[in-house]
C-alpha positions in Angstrom: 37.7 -1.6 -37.5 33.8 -1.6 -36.7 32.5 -0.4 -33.8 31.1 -1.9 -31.3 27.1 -2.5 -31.4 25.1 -0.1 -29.1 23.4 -2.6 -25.9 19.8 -2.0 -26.0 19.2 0.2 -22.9 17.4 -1.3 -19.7 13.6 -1.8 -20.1 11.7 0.6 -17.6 9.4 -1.1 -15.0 5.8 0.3 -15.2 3.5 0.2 -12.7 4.6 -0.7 -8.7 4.8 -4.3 -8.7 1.9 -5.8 -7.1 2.7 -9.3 -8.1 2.8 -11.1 -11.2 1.6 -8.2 -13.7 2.4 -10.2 -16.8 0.0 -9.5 -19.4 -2.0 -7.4 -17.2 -2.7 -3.7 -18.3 -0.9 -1.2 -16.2 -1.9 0.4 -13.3 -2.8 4.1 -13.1 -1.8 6.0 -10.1 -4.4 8.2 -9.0 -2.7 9.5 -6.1 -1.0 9.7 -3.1 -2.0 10.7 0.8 -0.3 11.4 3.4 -1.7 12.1 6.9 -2.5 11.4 10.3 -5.4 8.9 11.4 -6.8 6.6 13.1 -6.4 2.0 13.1 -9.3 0.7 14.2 -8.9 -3.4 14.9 -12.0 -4.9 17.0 -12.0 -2.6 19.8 -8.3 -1.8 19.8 -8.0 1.9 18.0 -4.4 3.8 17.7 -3.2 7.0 16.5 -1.3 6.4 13.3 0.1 8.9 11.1 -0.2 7.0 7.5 1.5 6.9 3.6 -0.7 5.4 1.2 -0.7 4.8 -2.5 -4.1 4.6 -4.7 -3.9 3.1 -8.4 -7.0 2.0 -10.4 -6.6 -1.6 -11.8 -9.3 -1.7 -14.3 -12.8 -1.2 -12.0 -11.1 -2.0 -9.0 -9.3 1.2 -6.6 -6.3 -0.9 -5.0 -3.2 0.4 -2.8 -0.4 0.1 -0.6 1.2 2.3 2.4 2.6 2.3 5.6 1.9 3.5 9.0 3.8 4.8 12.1 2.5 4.3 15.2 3.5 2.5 18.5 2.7 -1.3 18.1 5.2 -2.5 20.8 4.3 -6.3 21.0 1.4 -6.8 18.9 2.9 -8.0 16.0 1.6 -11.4 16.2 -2.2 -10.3 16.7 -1.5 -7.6 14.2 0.2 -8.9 10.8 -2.3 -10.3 8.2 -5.5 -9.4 9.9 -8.1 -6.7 8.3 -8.3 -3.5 9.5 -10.1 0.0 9.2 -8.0 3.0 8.9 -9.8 6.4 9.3 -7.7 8.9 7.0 -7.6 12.9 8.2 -10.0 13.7 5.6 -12.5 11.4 8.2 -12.8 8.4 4.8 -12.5 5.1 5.8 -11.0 2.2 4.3 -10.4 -1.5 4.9 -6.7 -2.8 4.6 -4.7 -5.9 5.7 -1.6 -4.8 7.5 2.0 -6.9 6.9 5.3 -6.2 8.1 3.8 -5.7 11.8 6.7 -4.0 14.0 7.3 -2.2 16.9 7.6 1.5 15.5 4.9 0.4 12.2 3.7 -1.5 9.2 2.7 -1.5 5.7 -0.5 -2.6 4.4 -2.7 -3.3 1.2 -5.8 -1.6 0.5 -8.6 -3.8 0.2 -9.8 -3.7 -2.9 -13.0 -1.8 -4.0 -14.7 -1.9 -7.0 -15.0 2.3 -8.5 
């Protein structure tokens, strides 16, 4: 009796999924931050302490994160608008917060060319 043929083992994701990468050349992670800071929307500011990704995508610096703060009730004037977030080093960076909720949110890092 002949053994059984060997299943091709799972293919390994690259990258962290932003999207449709199909055909795309992979990301490179340049690194990762963690802190406390500072959202600034209009005139509104809040203390945030934030988790943010950084990966180069060709020329462009994009990223992704989330941030803990108290946002009780402002989910609707938050989610999908643009933002500045001052980091603890004092950099700034515009981002687009989703998943608005009481306790936090995630955003995207605007993109920025290097």
């Amino acid at each position: 009796m002949e053994p059984p043929e060997k299943p091709e083992p799972p293919k390994q994701n690259k990258g962290p999924g932003f999207g449709a990468r199909r055909g795309k050349r992979p990301l490179k992670h340049l690194k990762a931050m963690r802190g406390d800071g500072v959202l600034a929307m209009g005139e509104r500011k809040t203390p945030v302490g934030y988790q943010l990704d950084l990966y180069m995508d060709g020329e462009r610096t994009i990223g992704t994160g989330s941030l803990d703060g108290d946002f009780t009730g402002l989910a609707e004037d938050l989610e999908g608008g643009e933002a500045r977030l001052t980091l603890e080093d004092g950099a700034v960076m515009t981002i687009v917060l989703e998943n608005v909720e009481d306790d936090g949110a995630e955003f995207e890092v605007q993109a920025s060319a290097a």
